[in-house]
C-alpha positions as CSV (number, residue, x, y, z in Angstrom):
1,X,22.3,1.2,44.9
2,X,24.6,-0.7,47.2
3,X,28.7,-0.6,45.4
4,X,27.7,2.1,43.4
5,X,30.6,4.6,43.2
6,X,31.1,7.9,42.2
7,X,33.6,7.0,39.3
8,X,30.8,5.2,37.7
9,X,28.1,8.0,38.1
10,X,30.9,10.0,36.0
11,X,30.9,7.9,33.1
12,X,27.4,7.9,33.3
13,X,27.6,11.6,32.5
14,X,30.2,11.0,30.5
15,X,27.7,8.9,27.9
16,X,25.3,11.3,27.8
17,X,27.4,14.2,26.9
18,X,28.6,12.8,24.0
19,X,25.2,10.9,23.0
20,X,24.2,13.7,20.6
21,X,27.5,13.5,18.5
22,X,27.0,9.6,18.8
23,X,23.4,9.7,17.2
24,X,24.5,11.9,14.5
25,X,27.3,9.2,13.5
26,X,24.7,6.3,13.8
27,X,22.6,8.2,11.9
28,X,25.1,9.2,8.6
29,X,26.4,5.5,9.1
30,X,22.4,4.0,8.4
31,X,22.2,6.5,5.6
32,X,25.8,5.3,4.1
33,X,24.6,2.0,4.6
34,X,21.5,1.2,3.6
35,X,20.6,3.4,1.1
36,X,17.2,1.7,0.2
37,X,16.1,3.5,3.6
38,X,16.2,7.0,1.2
39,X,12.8,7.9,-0.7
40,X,14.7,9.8,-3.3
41,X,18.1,10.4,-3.8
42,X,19.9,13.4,-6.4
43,X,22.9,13.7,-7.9
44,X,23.6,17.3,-8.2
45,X,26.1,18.9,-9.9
46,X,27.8,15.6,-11.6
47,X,30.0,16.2,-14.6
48,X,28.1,15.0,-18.0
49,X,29.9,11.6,-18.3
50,X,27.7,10.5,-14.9
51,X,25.0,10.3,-17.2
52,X,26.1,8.4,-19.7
53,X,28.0,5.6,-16.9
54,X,24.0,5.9,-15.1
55,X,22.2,4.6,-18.4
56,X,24.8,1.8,-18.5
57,X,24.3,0.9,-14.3
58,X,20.4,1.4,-14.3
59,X,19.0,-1.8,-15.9
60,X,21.3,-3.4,-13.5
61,X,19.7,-2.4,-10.4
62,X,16.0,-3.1,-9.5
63,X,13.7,-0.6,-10.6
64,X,12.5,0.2,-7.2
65,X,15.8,1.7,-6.5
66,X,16.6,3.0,-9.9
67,X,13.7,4.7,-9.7
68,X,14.7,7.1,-7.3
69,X,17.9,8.1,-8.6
70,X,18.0,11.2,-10.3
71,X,20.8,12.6,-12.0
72,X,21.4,16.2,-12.5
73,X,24.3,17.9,-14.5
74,X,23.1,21.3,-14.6
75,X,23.2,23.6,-11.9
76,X,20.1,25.6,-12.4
77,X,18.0,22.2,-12.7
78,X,19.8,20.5,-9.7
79,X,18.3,24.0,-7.5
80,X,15.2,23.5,-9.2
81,X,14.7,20.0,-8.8
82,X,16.1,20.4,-4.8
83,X,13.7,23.4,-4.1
84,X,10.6,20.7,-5.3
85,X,11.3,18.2,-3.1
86,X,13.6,20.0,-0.1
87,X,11.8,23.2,1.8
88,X,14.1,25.9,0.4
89,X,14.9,27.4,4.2
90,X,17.0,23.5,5.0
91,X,18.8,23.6,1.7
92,X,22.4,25.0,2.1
93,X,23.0,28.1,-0.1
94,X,25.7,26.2,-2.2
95,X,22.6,24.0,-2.7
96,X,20.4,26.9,-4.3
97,X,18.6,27.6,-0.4
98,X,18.8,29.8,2.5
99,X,20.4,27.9,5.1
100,X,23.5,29.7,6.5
101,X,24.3,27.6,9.2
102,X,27.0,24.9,9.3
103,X,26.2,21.7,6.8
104,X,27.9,18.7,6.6
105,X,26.7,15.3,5.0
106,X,29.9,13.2,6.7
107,X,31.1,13.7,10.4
108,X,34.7,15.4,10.5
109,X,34.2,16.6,7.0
């Protein structure tokens, strides 16, 4: 360990301090990015015309990724169809579930 100094053993602790707050960015960034990583992904809440623009878009995309897009306008249905596929106590309350805690899909948001 000859030339280390104690400067560098401080950024050493440095990086790992902040290595949790650094995954969580990798790990929104894979999801903005490569959505085909998702198994399902819903559109809750969208206004009615979202529909209508999705029939137009879906032939245009392959089926394998169309196919796990859904698109909910109503509120009730959106909890519903969350509740089916999320366990109830991880889905945020403005999301129909328990959770209480702090939620955030995007860092800094």
């Amino acid at each position: 360990l000859e030339g280390i100094t104690l400067s560098q053993l401080k950024w050493v602790r440095q990086w790992q301090k902040h290595s949790k707050s650094r995954n969580e960015r990798m790990g929104m960034d894979l999801l903005e990015c490569y959505p085909e990583q998702f198994s399902k992904i819903a559109v809750v809440h969208a206004p009615t015309f979202f529909s209508a623009i999705w029939t137009l878009v879906k032939p245009f995309l392959p089926a394998r990724t169309s196919d796990k897009i859904k698109i909910l306008s109503s509120k009730s249905k959106s909890h519903k169809y969350l509740e089916e596929i999320i366990e109830k106590r991880f889905l945020p309350q403005f999301l129909g579930g328990d959770y209480e805690g702090e939620w955030r899909m995007l860092p800094g948001k």
